[in-house]
Structures are given as structure tokens and as C-alpha cells.
C-alpha positions as CSV (number, residue, x, y, z in Angstrom):
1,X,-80.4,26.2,153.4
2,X,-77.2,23.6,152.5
3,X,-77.4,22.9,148.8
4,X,-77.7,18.9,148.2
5,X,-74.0,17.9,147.5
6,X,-75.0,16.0,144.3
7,X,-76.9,19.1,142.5
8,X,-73.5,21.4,143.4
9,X,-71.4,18.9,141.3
10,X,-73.8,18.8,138.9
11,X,-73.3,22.6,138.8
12,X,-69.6,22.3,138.5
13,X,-69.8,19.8,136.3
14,X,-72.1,22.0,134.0
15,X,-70.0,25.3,134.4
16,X,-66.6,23.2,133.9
17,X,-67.8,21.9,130.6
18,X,-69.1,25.6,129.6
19,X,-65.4,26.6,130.5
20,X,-64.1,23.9,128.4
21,X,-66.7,24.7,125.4
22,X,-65.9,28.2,125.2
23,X,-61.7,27.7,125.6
24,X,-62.1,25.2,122.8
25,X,-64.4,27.9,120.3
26,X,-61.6,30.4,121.4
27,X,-58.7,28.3,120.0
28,X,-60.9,27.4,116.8
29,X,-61.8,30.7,116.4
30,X,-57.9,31.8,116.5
31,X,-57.2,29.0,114.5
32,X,-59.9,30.0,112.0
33,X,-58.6,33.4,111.9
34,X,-54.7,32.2,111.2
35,X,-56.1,30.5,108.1
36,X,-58.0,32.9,106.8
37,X,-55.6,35.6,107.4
38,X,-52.6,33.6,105.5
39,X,-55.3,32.5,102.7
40,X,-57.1,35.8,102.2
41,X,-60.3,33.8,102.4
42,X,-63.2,32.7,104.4
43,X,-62.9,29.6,104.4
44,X,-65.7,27.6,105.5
45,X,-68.0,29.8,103.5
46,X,-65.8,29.1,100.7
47,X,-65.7,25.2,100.8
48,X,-70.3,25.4,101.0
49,X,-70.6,27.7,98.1
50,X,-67.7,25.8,95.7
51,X,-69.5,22.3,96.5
52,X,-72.4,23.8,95.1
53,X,-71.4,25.6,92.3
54,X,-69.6,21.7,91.9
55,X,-72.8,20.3,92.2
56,X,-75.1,22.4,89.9
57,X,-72.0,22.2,87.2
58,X,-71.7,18.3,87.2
59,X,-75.7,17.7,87.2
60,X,-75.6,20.0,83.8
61,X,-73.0,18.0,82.8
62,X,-73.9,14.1,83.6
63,X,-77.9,14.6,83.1
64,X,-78.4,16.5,79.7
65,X,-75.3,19.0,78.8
66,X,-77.8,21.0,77.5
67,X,-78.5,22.1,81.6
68,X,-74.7,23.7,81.3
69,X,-76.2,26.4,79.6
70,X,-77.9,27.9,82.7
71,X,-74.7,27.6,84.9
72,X,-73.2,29.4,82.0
73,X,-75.7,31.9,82.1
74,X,-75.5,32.5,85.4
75,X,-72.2,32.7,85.8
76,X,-71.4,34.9,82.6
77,X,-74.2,37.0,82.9
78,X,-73.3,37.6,86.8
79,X,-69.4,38.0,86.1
80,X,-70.3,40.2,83.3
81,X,-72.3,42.8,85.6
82,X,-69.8,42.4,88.5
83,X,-66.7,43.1,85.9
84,X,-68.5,46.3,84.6
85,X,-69.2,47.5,87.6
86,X,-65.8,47.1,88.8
87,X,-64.6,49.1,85.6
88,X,-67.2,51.9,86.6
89,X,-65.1,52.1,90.1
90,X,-61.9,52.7,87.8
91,X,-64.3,56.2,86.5
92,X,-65.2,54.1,82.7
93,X,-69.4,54.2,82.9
94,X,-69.6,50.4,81.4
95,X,-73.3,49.5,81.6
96,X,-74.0,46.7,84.0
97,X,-77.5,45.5,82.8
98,X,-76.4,46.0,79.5
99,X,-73.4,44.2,79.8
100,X,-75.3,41.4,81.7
101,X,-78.0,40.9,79.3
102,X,-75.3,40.8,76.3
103,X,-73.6,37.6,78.0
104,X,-76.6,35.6,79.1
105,X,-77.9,36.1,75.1
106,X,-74.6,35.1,73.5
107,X,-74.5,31.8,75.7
108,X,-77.5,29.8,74.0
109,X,-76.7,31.7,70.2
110,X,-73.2,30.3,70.6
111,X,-74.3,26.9,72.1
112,X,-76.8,26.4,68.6
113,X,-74.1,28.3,66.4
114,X,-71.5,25.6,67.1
115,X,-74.1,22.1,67.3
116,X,-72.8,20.0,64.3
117,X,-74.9,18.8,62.6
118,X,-77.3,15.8,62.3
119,X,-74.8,12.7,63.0
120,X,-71.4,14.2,62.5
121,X,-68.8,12.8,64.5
122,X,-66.1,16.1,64.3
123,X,-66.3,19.7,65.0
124,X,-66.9,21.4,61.7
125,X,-63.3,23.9,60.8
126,X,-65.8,26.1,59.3
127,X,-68.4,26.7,61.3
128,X,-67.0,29.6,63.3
129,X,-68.6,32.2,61.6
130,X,-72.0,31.9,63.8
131,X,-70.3,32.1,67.0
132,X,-68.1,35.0,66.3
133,X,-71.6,36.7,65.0
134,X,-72.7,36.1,68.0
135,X,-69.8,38.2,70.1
136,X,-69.8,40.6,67.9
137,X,-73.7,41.2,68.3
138,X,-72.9,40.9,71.8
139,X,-70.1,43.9,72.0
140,X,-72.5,46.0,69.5
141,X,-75.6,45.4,71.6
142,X,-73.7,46.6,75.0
143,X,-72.3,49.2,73.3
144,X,-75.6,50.6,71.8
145,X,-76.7,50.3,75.3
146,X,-74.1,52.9,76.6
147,X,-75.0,55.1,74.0
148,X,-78.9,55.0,75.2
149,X,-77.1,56.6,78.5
150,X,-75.7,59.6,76.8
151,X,-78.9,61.7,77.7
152,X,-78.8,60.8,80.9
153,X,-74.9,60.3,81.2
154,X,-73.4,62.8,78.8
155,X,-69.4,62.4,77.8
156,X,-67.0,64.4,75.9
157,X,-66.1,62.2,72.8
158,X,-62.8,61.3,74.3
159,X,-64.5,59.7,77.6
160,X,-67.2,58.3,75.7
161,X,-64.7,56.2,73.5
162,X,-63.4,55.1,76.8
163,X,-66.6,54.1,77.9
164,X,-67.0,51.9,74.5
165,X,-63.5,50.4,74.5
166,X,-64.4,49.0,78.0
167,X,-67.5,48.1,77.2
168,X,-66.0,45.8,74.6
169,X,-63.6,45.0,77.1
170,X,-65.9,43.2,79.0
171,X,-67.5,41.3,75.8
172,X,-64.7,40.0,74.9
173,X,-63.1,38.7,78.3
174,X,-65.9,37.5,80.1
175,X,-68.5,36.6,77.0
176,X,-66.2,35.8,74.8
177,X,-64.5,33.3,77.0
178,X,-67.5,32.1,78.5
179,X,-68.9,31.2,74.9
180,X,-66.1,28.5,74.5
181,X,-67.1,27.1,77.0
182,X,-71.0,26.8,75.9
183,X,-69.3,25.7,72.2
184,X,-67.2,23.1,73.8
185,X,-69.8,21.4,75.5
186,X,-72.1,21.8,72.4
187,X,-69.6,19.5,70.6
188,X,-70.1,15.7,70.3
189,X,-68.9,14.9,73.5
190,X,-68.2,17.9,74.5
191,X,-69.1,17.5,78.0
192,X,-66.9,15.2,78.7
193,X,-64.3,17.6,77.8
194,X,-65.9,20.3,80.3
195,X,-65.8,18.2,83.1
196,X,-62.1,17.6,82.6
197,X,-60.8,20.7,81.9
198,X,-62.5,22.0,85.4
199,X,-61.8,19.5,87.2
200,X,-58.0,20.0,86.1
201,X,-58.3,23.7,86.8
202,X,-59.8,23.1,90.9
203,X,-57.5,20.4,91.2
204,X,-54.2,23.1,90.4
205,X,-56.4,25.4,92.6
206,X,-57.0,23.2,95.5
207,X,-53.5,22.0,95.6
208,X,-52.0,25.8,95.1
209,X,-54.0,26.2,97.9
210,X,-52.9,23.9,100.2
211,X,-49.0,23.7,99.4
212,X,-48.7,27.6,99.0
213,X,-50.5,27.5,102.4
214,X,-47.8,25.1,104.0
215,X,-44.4,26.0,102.2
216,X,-45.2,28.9,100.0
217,X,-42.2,31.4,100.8
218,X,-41.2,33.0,97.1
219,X,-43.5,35.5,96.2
220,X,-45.0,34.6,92.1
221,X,-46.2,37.9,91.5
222,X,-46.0,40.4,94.4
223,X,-46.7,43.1,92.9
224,X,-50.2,41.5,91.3
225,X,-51.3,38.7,93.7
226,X,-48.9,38.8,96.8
227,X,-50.1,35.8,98.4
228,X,-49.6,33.4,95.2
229,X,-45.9,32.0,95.5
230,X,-43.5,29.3,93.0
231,X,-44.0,26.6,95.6
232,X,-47.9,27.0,95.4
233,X,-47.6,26.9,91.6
234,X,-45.0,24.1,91.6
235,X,-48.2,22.2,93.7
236,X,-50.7,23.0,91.3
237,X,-48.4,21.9,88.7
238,X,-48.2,18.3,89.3
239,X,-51.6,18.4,90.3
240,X,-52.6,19.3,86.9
241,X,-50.3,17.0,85.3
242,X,-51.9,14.0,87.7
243,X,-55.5,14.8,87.1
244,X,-54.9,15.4,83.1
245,X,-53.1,12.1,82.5
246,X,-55.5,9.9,84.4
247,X,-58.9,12.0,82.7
248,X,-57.2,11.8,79.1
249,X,-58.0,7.9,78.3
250,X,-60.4,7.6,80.5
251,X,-62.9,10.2,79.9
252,X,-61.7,11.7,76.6
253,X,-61.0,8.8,75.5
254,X,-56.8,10.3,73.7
255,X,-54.0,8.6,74.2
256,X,-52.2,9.0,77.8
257,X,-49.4,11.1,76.6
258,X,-52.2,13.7,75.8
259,X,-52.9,14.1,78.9
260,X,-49.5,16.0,80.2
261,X,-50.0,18.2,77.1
262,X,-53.9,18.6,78.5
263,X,-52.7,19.5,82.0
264,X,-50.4,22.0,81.0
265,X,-52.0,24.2,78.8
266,X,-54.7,24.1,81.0
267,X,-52.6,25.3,84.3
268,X,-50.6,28.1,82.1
269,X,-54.2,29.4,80.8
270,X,-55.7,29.2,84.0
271,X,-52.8,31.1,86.1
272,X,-52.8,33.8,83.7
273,X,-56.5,34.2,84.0
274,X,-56.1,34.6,87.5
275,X,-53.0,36.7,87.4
276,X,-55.1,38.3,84.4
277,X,-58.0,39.3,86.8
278,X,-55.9,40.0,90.1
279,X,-54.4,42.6,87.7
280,X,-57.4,44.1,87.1
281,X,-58.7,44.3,90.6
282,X,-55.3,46.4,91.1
283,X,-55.9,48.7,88.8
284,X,-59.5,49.7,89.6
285,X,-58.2,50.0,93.5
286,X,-60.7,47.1,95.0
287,X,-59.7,43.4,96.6
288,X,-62.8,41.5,95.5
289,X,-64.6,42.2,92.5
290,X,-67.7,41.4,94.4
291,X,-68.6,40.2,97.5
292,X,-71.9,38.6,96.1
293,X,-70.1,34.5,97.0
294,X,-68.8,34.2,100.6
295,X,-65.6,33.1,100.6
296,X,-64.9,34.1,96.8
297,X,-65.3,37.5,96.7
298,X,-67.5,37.6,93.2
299,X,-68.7,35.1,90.4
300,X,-65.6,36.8,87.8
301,X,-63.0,35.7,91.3
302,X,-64.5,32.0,91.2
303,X,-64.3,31.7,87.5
304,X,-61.2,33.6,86.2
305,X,-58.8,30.6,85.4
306,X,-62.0,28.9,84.3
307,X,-62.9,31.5,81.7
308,X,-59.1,31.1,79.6
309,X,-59.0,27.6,80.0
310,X,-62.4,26.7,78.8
311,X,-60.9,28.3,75.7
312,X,-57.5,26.1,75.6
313,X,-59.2,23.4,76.1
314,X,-61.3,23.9,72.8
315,X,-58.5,24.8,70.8
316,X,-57.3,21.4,72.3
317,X,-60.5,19.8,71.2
318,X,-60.7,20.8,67.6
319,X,-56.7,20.0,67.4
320,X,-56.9,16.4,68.6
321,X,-60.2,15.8,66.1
């Protein structure tokens, strides 16, 4: 039985667009690859899960600054857990509860530590002495949790000490860090000075991004983080520079030459918390400290030049008040 002339070009017609859909998901799909390849990311993934990480951060920031402190805890008390366990792959048995449940604590101490109070208009020089308390209750409360594992984790006193020095390690870096960020935005207006320092910090990331992707040639640090190069830097460089000195009158309300000074100390804090934590990852032997964020690798990959900066920026703070 002839088929009807009109339902066999339909069927062409159907099969040629078929050919056509599945040519074109080919060269996306190569094209995908080439990019992730070059990046050392994933990165569609990548661009969903740092819009909404974006969101949550700028909702705790615009609507009550008070909300920041659960993306802090989040984030510290996931980075905290992921860097320990990392550190556990490098043969040091850092407790990963322990260490978690020391960061998420010291957030909202440090946060009430550092309010001024009632009316004041300035951070208080003094009042330090709560907030640094509250790390050091937070390296003696993950290390008394490693020594509740000796009976079930015994160490010669040698590897033990290890154990503790690393446990501190991990304090210090990730809780400690993350705290100036909690006491920043705990200042009067504060989180104004949040928003800008991150917003500096993705802007040099976005735009290291994209011109290490299109003329990055020199190697920065080969032997740490291969694919970083100058001409990457160089990009996030001005992109710094550009977002600080256009954020520093009109959101922190300081003169524009500020701003420069802003940007800069920002970038060098951020690229050496980077550099800081690639470094890291090289010595334990692993690529990602996590793989917990597609597209990122962990929490401690998304938030490393966030962590160093959040602490420039309130040195900056109490400086320019």
C-alpha cells in the first residue's frame, strides 16, 4: 500500500529536524565540554548554585542584617566540616562535627560580642575582647572534642599534638575569618559594608574568570593553581578597582578616593585566600575540597577569597571610623 505523499514529508520533515536537534546538542555539548575543560568547572551548575547563594546573601543583607547570621552559619559551619575532613585525608584526625558545631556557635557570640551599644554611631576600639573569647572558646571546644576521641582514636603524644595544632588550624582560618564577617555586619551599618566587599570580591572573580578564559597565557602560580594566570589577575584587577570606586560614595558613604584603596585590599586579600586554600588542597592530594556545590567543588572553594577579605574589609571599617 503507497504511503500518502503528504504524511512521507511529514516524516522527513520530522526525522530531518531530529537530525538537526541532535547535531546541534552535539556541538553544545563539545562546546560545553571546551569550557569546562579550560575553566576546571561545571559551568552551568556553577552559575544556579552562585545566584542562589547571591540571593540568600543579599535578602540577609537588605531585609534585617540580622538574617546574615544564618548564611554565615551555614557557610562556616559547612566549610568548617569540609576543611577538617580534608585535613583528615592529609592523615591529622581533626573532628568534623566538632569542628562544625565550634563555627556555627562562634557566629551569633561574635555577632552580640561586637553590637555597640544603644545609639553609638562608631565601632568601639575596645571592645574586642568578647569576640576574641569567643575563638578562643571555639579552638578549646574543638579541641576538647578530639580529646573525647582518644578512647576510641588513640595517638602517640606526638600525633595527638598534630591532631590539636590542626584542629586549631581550622578555628582560626575558617571561624576565625568567618567571625569578621558576622562582626562587620553587626556594626552600624555594617551591612552595607558586606554587601560591598562581596560584591568587589565576585566582580574580580567573574572578571578573572572571563579574561583568564580569553587571553590568560602566563601561568600566576603553577605550581599552586595552574589554571590562574597575570592576565586573569590583571582583569580582576580593574574590576575591583571599578566596582570599589563607584560602591565607596554610594553605599559606604567615604570619599571616592577610598574606594581604589577599598578595591585593592580587597583583591590582594581575596587572591591570597584563594591561592591560600588551592595550597591546601595540594598538600592533602585532593582537587575539590568537597563536591557538596556543583560547579564549586565545596562551601570552603566558594568562600575562600571571601573568608580574608571579610577581614580587610573590617580593618578598613574600623580605620575609616
Amino acid at each position: 500500500m503507497a504511503q500518502h505523499p503528504g504524511r512521507a514529508r511529514r516524516v522527513r520533515t520530522t526525522a530531518e529536524l531530529q537530525e538537526q536537534l541532535r547535531v546541534r546538542r552535539l556541538q553544545l555539548d563539545e562546546a560545553n565540554a571546551r569550557i569546562n575543560a579550560r575553566s576546571g568547572r561545571n559551568l552551568l551548575p556553577a552559575i544556579i548554585v552562585g545566584l542562589l547563594l547571591g540571593a540568600a546573601l543579599l535578602t540577609s543583607l537588605l531585609v534585617e542584617k540580622r538574617f546574615f547570621l544564618v548564611v554565615a552559619v551555614v557557610l562556616v559551619g559547612f566549610a568548617a566540616f569540609e576543611l577538617a575532613g580534608a585535613l583528615r585525608a592529609g592523615g591529622m584526625r581533626v573532628p568534623r562535627v566538632g569542628s562544625a558545631v565550634a563555627g556555627v556557635l562562634a557566629q551569633p557570640f561574635a555577632y552580640a560580642a561586637m553590637v555597640p551599644v544603644a545609639g553609638a554611631t562608631r565601632p568601639d576600639p575596645v571592645a574586642p575582647q568578647g569576640w576574641l573569647l569567643t575563638l578562643l572558646g571555639a579552638v578549646l571546644l574543638a579541641g576538647a572534642w578530639r580529646l573525647a576521641q582518644i578512647p576510641r582514636h588513640p595517638a602517640p603524644p606526638r600525633a595527638l599534638g598534630r591532631d590539636l595544632v590542626a584542629t586549631a588550624f581550622v578555628q582560626l582560618y575558617v571561624t576565625g575569618l568567618g567571625t569578621c564577617a558576622s562582626v562587620l555586619t553587626a556594626q552600624p551599618g555594617g551591612q552595607w559594608w558586606t554587601l560591598s566587599f562581596v560584591v568587589v570580591v565576585v566582580a574580580t572573580d567573574l572578571f578573572a574568570y572571563v579574561s583568564g578564559l580569553t587571553f590568560g597565557k602566563h601561568p600566576m602560580a603553577p605550581r599552586i593553581s595552574p589554571k590562574k594566570t597575570w592576565e586573569g589577575f590583571a582583569g580582576s584587577a580593574i574590576a575591583a578597582i571599578a566596582a570599589a570606586t563607584i560602591l565607596a560614595p554610594l553605599v559606604l558613604d567615604e570619599p571616592i578616593w577610598f574606594g581604589p584603596v577599598f578595591g585593592a585590599v580587597v583583591l590582594l586579600a581575596g587572591t591570597l585566600g584563594d591561592l591560600g586554600e588551592s595550597m591546601i588542597k595540594r598538600d592533602v592530594g585532593i582537587k575539590d575540597i568537597s563536591g557538596w556545590l556543583p560547579g564549586h567543588g565545596g562551601f570552603l572553594d566558594r568562600i575562600d577569597s571571601i573568608l580574608p577579605a571579610a577581614a580587610s574589609a573590617l580593618l578598613l571599617l574600623f580605620l575609616a571610623r
